[in-house]
DSSP file (Angstrom, degrees, kcal/mol; ACC not computed):
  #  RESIDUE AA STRUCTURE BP1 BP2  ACC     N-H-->O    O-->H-N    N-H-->O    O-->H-N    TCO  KAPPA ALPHA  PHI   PSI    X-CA   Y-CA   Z-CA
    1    1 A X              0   0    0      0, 0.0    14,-0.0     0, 0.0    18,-0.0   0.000 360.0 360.0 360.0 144.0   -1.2   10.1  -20.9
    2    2 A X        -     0   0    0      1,-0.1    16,-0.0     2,-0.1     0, 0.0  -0.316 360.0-144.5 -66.0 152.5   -3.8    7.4  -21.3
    3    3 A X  S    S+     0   0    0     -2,-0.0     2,-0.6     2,-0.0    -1,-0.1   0.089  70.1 111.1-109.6  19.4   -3.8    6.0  -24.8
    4    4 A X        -     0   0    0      2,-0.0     2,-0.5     1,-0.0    -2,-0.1  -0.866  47.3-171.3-106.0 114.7   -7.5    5.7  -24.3
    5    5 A X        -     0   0    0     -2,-0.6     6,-0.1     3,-0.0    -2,-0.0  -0.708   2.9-164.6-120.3 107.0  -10.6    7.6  -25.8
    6    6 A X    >   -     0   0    0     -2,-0.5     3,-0.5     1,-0.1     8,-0.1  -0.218  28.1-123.3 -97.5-179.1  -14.1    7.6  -25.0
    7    7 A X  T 3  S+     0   0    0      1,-0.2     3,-0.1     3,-0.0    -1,-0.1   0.166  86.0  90.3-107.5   6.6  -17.1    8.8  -26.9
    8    8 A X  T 3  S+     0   0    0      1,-0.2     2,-0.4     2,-0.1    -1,-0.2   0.921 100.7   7.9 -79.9 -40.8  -18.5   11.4  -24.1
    9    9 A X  S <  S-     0   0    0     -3,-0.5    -1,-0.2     1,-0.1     5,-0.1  -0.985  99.3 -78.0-134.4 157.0  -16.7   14.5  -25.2
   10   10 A X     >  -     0   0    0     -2,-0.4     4,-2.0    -3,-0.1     5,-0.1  -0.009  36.7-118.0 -45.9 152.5  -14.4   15.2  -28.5
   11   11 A X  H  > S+     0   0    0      1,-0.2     4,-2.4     2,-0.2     5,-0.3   0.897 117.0  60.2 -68.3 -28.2  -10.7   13.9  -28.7
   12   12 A X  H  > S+     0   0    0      1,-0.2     4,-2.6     2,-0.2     3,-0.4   0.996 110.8  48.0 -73.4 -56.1   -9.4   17.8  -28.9
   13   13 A X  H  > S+     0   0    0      1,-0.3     4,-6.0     2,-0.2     5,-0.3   0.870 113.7  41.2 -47.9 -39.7  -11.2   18.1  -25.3
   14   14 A X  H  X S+     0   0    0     -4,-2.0     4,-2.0     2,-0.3    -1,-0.3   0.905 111.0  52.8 -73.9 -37.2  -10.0   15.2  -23.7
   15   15 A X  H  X S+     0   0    0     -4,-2.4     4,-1.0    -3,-0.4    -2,-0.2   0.826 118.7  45.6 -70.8 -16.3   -6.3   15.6  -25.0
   16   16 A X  H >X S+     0   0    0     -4,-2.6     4,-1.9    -5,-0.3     3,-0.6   0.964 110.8  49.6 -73.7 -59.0   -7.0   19.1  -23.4
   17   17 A X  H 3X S+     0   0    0     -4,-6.0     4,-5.5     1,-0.2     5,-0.3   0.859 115.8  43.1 -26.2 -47.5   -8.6   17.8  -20.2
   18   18 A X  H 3< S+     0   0    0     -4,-2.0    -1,-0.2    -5,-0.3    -2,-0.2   0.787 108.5  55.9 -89.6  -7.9   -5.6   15.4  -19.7
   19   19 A X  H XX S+     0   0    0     -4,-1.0     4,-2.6    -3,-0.6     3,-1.6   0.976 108.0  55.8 -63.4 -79.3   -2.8   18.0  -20.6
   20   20 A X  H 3X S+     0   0    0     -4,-1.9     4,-2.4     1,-0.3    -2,-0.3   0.766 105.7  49.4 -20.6 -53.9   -4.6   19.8  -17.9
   21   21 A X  H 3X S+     0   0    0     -4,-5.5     4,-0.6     2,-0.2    -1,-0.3   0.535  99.8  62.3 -87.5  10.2   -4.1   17.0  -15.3
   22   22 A X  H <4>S+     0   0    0     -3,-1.6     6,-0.8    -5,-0.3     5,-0.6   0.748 102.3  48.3 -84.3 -41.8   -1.0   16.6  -15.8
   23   23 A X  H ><5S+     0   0    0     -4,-2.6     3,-2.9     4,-0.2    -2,-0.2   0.959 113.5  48.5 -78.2 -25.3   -0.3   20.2  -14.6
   24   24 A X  H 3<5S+     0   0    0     -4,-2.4    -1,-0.2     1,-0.2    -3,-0.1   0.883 113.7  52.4 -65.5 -20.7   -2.4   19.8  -11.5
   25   25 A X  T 3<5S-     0   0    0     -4,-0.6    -1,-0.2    -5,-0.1    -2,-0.2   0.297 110.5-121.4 -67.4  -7.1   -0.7   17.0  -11.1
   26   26 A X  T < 5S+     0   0    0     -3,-2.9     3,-0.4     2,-0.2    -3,-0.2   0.346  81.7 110.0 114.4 -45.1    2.8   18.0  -11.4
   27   27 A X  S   <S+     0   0    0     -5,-0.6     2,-0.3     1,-0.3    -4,-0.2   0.680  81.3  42.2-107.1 -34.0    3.7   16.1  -13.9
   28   28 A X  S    S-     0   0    0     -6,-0.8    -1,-0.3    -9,-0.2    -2,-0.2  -0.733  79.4-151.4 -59.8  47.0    4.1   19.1  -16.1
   29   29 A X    >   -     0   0    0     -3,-0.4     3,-0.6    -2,-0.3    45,-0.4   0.154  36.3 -94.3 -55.7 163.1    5.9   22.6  -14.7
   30   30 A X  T 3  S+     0   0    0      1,-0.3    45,-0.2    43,-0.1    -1,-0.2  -0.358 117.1  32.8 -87.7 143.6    5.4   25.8  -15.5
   31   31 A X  T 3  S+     0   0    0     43,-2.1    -1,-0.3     1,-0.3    44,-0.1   0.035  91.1 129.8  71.8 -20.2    8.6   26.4  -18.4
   32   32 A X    <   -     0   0    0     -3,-0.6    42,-1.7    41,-0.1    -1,-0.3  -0.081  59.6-136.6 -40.2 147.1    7.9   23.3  -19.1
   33   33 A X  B     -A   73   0A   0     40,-0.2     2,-0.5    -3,-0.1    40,-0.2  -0.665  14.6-137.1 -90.5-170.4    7.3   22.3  -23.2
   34   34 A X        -     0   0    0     38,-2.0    38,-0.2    -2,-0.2     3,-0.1  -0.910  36.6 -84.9-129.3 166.0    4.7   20.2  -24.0
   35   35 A X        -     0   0    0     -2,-0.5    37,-0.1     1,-0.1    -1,-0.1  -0.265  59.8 -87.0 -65.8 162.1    5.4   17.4  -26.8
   36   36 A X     >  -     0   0    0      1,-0.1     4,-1.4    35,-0.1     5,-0.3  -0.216  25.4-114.8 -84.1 164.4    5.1   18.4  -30.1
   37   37 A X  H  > S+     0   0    0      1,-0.2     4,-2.8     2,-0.2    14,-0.2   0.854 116.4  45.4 -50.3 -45.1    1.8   18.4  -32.3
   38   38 A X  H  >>S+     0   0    0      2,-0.2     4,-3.4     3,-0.1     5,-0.6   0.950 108.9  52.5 -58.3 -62.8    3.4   15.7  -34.7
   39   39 A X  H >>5S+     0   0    0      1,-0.2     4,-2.2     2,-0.2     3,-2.0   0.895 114.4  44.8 -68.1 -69.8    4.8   13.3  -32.0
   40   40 A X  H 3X5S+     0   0    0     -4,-1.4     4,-4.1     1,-0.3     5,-0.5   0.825 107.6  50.8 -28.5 -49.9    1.4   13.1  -30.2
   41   41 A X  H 3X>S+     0   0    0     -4,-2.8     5,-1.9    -5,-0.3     4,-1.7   0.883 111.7  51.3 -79.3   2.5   -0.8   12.7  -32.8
   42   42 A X  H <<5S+     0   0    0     -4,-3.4    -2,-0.2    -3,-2.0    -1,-0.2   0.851 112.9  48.8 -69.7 -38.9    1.4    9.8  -34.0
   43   43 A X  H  <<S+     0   0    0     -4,-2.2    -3,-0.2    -5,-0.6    -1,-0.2   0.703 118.0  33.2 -76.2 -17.0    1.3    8.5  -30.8
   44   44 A X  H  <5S-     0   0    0     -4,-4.1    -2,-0.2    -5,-0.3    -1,-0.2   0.697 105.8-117.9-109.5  -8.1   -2.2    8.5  -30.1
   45   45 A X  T  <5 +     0   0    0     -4,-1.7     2,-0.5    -5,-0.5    -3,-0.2   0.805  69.6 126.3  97.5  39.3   -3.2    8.0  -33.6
   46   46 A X      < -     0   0    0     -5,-1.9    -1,-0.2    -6,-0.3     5,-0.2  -0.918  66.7 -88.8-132.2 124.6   -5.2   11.5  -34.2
   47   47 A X     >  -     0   0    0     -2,-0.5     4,-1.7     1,-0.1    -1,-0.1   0.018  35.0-117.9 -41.9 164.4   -4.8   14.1  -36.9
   48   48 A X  H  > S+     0   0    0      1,-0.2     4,-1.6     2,-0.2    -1,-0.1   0.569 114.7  58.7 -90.7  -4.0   -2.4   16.6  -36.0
   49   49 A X  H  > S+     0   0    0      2,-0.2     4,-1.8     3,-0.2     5,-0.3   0.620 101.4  57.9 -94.1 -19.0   -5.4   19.4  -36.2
   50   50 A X  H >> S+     0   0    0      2,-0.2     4,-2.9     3,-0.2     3,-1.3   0.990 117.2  30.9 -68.9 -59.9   -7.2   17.4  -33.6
   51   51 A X  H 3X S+     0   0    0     -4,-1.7     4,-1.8     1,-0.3    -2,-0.2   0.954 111.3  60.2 -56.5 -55.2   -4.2   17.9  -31.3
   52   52 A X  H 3< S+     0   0    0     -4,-1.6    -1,-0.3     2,-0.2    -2,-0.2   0.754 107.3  52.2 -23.3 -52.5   -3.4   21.2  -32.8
   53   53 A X  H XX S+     0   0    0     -4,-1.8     3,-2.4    -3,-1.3     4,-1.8   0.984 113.2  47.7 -65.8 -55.6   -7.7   22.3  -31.3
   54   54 A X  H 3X S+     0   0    0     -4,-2.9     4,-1.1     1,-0.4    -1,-0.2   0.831 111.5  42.6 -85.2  -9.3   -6.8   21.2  -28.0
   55   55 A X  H 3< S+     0   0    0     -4,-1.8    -1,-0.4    -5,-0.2    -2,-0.2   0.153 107.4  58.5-110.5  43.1   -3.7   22.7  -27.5
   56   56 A X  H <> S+     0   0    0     -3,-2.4     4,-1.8    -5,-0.1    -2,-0.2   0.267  99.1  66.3-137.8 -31.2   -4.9   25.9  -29.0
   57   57 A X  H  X S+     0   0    0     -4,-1.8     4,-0.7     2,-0.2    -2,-0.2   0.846 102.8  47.5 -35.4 -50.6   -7.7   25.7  -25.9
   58   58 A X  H ><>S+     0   0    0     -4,-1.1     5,-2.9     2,-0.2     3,-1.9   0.945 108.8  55.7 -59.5 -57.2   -4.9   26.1  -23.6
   59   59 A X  H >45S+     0   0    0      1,-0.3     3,-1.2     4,-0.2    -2,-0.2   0.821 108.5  44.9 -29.2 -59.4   -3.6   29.0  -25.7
   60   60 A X  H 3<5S+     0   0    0     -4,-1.8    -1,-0.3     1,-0.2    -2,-0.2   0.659 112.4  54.7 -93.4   3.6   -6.6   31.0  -25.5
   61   61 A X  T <<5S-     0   0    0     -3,-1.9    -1,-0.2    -4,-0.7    -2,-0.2   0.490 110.5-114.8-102.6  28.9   -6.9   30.2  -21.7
   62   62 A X  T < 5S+     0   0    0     -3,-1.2    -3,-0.2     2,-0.3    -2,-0.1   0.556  84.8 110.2  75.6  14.6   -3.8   31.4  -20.9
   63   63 A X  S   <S+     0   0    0     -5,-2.9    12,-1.2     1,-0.2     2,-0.3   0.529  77.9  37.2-106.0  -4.5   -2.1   28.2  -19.8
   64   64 A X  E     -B   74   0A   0     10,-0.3     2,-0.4    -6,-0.3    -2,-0.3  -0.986  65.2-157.0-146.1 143.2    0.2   27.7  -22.4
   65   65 A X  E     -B   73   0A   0      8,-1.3     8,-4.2    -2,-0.3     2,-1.2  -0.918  14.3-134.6-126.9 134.8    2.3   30.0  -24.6
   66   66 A X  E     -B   72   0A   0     -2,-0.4     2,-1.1     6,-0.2     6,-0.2  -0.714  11.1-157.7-126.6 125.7    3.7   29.4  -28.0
   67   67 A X  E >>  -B   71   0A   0      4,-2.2     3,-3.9    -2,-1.2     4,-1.0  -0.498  31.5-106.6 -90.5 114.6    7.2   30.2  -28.9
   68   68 A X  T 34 S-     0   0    0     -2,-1.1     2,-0.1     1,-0.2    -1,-0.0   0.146  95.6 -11.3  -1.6 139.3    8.1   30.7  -32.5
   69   69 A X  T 34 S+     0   0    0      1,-0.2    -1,-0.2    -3,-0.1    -2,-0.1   0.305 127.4  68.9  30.6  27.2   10.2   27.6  -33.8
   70   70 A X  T <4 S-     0   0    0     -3,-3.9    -1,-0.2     1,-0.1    -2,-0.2   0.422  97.7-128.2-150.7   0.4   10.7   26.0  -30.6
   71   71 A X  E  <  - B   0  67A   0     -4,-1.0    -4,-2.2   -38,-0.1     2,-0.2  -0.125  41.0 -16.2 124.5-173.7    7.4   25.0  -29.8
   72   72 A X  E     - B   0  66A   0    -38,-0.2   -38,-2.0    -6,-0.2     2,-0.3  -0.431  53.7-164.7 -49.5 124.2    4.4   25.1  -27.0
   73   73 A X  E     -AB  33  65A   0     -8,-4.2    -8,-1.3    -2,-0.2     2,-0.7  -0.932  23.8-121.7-121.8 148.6    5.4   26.2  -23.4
   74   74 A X  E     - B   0  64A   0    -42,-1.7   -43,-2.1   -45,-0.4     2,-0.6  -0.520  46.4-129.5 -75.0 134.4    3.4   25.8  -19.8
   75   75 A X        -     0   0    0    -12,-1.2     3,-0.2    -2,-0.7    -1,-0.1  -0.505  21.2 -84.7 -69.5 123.1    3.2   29.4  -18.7
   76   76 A X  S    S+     0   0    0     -2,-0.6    -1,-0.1     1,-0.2   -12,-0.0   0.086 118.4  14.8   0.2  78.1    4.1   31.0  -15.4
   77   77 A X  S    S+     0   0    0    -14,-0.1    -1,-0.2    -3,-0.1     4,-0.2   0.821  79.4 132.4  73.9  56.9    1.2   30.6  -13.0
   78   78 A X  S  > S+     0   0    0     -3,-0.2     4,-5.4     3,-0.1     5,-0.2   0.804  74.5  46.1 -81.9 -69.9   -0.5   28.1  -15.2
   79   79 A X  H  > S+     0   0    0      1,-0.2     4,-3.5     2,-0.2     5,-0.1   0.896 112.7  50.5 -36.9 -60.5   -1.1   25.5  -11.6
   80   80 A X  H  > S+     0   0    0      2,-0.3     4,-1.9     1,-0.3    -1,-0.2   0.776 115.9  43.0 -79.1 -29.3   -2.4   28.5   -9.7
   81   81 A X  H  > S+     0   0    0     -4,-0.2     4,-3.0     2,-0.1     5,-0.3   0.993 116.1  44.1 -51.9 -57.7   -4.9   29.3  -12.7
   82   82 A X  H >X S+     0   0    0     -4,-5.4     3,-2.3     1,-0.2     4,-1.2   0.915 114.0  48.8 -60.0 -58.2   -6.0   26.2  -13.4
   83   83 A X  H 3X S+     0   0    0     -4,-3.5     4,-2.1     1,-0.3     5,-0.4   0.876 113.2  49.0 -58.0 -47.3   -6.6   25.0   -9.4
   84   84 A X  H 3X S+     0   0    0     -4,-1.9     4,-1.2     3,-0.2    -1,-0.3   0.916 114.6  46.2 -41.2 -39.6   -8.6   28.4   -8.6
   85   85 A X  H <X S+     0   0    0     -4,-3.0     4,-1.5    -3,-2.3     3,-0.2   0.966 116.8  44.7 -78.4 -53.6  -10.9   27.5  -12.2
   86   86 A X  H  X>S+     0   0    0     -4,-1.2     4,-5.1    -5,-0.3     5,-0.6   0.998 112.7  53.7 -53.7 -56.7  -11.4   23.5  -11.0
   87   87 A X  H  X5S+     0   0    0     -4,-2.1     4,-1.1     1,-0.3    -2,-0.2   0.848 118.4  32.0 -63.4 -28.5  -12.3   24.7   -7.3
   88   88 A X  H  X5S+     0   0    0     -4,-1.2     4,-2.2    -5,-0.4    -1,-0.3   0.818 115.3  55.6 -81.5 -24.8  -15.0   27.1   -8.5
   89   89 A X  H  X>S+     0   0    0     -4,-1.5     4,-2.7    -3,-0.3     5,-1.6   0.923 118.2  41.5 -85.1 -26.2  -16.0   24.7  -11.6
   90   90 A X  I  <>S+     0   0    0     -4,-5.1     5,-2.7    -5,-0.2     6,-0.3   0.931 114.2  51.3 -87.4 -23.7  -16.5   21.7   -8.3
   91   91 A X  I  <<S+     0   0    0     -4,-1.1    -2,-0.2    -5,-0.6    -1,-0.2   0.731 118.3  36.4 -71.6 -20.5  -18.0   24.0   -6.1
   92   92 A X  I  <5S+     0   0    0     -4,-2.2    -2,-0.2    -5,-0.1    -1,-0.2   0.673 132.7  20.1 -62.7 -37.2  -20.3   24.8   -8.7
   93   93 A X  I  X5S+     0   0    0     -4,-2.7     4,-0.7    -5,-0.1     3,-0.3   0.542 127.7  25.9-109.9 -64.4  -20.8   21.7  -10.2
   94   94 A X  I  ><S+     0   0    0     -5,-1.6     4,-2.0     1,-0.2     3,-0.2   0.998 111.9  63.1 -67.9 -56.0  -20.0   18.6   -8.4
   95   95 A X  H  ><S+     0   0    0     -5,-2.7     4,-0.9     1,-0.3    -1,-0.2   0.345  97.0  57.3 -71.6  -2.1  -20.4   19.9   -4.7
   96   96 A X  H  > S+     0   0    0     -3,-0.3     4,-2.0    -6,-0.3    -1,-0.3   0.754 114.6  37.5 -81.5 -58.6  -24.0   20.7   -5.1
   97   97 A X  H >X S+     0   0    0     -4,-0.7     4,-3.2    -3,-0.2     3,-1.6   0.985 117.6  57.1 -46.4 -61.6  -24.7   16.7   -6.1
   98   98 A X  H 3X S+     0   0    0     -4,-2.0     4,-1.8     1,-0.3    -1,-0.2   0.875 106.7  38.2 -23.9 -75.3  -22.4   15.8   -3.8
   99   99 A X  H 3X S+     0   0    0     -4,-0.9     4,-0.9     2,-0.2    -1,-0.3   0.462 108.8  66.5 -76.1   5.9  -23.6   17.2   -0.8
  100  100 A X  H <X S+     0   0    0     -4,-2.0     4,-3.6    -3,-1.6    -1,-0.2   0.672 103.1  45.7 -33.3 -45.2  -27.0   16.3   -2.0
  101  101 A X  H  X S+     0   0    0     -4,-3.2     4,-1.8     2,-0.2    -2,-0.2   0.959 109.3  57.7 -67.0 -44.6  -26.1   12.6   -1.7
  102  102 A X  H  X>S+     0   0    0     -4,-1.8     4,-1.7     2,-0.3     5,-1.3   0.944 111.5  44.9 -39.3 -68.5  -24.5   13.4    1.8
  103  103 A X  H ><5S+     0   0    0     -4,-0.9     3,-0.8     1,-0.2    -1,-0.2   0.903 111.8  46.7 -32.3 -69.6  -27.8   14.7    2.6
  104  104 A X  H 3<5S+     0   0    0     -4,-3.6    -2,-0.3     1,-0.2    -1,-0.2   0.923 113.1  50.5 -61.0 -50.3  -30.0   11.9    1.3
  105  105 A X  H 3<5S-     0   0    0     -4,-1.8    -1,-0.2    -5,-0.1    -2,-0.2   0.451 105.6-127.8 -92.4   4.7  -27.8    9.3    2.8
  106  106 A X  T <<5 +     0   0    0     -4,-1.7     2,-0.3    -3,-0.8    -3,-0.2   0.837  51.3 162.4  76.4  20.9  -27.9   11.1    6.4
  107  107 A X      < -     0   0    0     -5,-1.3     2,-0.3    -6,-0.1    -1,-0.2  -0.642  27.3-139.5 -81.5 140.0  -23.6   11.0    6.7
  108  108 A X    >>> -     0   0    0     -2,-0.3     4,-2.0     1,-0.1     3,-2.0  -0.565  21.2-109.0-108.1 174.0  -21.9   13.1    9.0
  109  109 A X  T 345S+     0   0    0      1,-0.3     4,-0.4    -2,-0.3    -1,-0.1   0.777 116.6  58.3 -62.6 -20.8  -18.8   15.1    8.7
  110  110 A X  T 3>5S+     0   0    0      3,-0.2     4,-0.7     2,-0.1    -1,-0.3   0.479 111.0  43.1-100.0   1.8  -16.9   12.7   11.1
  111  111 A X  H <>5S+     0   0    0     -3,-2.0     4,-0.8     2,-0.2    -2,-0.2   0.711 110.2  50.6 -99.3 -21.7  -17.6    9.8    8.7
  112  112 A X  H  X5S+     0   0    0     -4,-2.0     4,-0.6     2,-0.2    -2,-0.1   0.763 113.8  51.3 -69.6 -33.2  -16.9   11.5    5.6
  113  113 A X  H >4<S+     0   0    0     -5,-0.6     3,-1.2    -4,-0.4     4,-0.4   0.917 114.3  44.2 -72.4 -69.9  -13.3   12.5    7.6
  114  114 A X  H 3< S+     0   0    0     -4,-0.7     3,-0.3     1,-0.3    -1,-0.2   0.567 116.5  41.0 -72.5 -26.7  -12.7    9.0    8.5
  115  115 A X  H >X S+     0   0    0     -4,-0.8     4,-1.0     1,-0.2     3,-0.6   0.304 103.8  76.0-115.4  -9.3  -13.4    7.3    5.4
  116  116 A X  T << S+     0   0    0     -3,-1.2     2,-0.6    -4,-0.6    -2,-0.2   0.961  80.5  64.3 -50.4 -60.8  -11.7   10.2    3.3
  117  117 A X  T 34 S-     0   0    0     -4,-0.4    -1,-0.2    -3,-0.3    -3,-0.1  -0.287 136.0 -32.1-116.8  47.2   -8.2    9.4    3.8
  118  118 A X  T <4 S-     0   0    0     -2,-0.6    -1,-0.2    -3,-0.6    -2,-0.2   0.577  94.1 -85.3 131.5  26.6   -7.9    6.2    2.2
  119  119 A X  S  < S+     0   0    0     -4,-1.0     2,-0.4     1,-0.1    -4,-0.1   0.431  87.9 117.3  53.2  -7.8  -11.4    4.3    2.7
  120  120 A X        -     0   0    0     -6,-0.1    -3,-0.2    -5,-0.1    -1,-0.1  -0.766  57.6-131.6-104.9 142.5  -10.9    2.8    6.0
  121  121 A X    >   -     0   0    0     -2,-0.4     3,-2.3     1,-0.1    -6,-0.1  -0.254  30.3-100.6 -89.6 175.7  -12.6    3.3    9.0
  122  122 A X  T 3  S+     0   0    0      1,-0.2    -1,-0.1    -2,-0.1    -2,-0.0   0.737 118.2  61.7 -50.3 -24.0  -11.2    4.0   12.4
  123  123 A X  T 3  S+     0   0    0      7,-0.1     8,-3.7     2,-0.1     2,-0.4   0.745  93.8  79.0 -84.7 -20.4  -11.6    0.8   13.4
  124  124 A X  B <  S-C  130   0B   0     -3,-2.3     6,-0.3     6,-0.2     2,-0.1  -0.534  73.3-121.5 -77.8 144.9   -9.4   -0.7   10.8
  125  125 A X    >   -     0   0    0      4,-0.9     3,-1.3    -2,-0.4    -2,-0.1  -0.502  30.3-102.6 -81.3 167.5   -5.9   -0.9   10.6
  126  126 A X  T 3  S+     0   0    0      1,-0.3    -1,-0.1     2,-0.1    -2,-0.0   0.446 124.4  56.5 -55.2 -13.2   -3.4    0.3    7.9
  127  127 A X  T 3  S-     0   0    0      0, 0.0    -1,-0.3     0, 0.0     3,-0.1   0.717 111.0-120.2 -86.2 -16.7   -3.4   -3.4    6.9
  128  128 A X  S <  S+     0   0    0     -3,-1.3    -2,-0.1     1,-0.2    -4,-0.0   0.282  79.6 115.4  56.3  15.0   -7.1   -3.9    6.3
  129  129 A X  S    S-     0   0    0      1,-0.0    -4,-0.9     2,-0.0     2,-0.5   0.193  74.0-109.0-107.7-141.6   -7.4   -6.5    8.9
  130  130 A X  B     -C  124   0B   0     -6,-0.3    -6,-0.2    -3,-0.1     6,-0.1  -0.967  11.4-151.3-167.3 112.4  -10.0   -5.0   12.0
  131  131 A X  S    S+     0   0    0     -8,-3.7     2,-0.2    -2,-0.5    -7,-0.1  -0.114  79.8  88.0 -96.2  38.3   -8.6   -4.2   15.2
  132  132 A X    >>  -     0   0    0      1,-0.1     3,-2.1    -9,-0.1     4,-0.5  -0.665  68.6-156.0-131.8  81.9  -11.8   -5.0   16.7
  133  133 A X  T 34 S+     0   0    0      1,-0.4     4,-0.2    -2,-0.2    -1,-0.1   0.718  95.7  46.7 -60.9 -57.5  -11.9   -8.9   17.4
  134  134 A X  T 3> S+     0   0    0      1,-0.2     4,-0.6     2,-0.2    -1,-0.4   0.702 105.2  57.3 -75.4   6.9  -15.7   -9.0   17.3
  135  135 A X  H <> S+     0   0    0     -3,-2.1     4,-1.7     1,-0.2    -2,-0.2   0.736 105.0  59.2-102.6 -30.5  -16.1   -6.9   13.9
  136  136 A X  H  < S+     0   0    0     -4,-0.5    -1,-0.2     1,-0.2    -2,-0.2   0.103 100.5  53.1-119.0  62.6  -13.7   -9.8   12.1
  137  137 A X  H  4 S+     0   0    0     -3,-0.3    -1,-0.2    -4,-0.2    -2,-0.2   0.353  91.0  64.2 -46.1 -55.9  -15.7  -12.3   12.8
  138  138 A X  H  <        0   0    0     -4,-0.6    -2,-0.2     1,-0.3    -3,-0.1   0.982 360.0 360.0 -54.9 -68.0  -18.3  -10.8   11.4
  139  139 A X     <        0   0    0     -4,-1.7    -1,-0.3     0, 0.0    -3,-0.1   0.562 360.0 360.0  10.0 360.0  -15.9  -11.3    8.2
């Protein structure tokens, strides 16, 4: 986890946020534990009730379970919650802006595909160099 915290939402949300990408990410499985309350907030420098809120967010949404004297665990269809809850909260939220900007800037669906899968267009190579003699010149 980044050891970094900015001033846009509370630290309980953000250690909550980033707990959260770590299971969409993987990085976290379902049985998994998650580190204890103590060893984070020594490690990020944050009261142990700060940590304590965010991972008590998880707890009431059903992504994490805590077992008597052995500590917080991820629960059993934890991923599949959380990816269904981001994919409505960006189709709700982002994808409207989004495809406004799409809109305003007149892009089509075969340049958003090309330029998708790693920023380079068809004409470029997996090196970055332009397999189109008169386009690197222009360079």
């Amino acid at each position: 986890m980044d050891r970094e915290w900015n001033d846009s939402q509370p630290i309980y949300r953000q250690l909550r946020d980033r707990v959260v990408a770590m299971i969409l990410d993987g990085v976290l499985k379902e049985g998994d534990p998650l580190p204890s309350v103590r060893n984070v907030a020594a490690e990020y420098r944050v009261n142990p009730l700060t940590v304590l809120k965010g991972y008590q967010q998880l707890v009431d949404e059903g992504l994490v379970e805590t077992r008597r004297g052995l500590g917080m665990f991820i629960n059993a269809g934890a991923r599949s919650l959380l990816l269904q809850g981001e994919r409505q909260k960006f189709l709700g939220e982002e994808w409207p802006r989004v495809y406004a900007t799409i809109q305003r800037l007149g892009l089509k669906p075969e340049e958003l595909l090309e330029n998708g899968a790693g920023g380079q267009s068809s004409s470029e190579t997996p090196s970055g160099t332009s397999s189109n003699p008169k386009k690197e010149e222009e360079r």
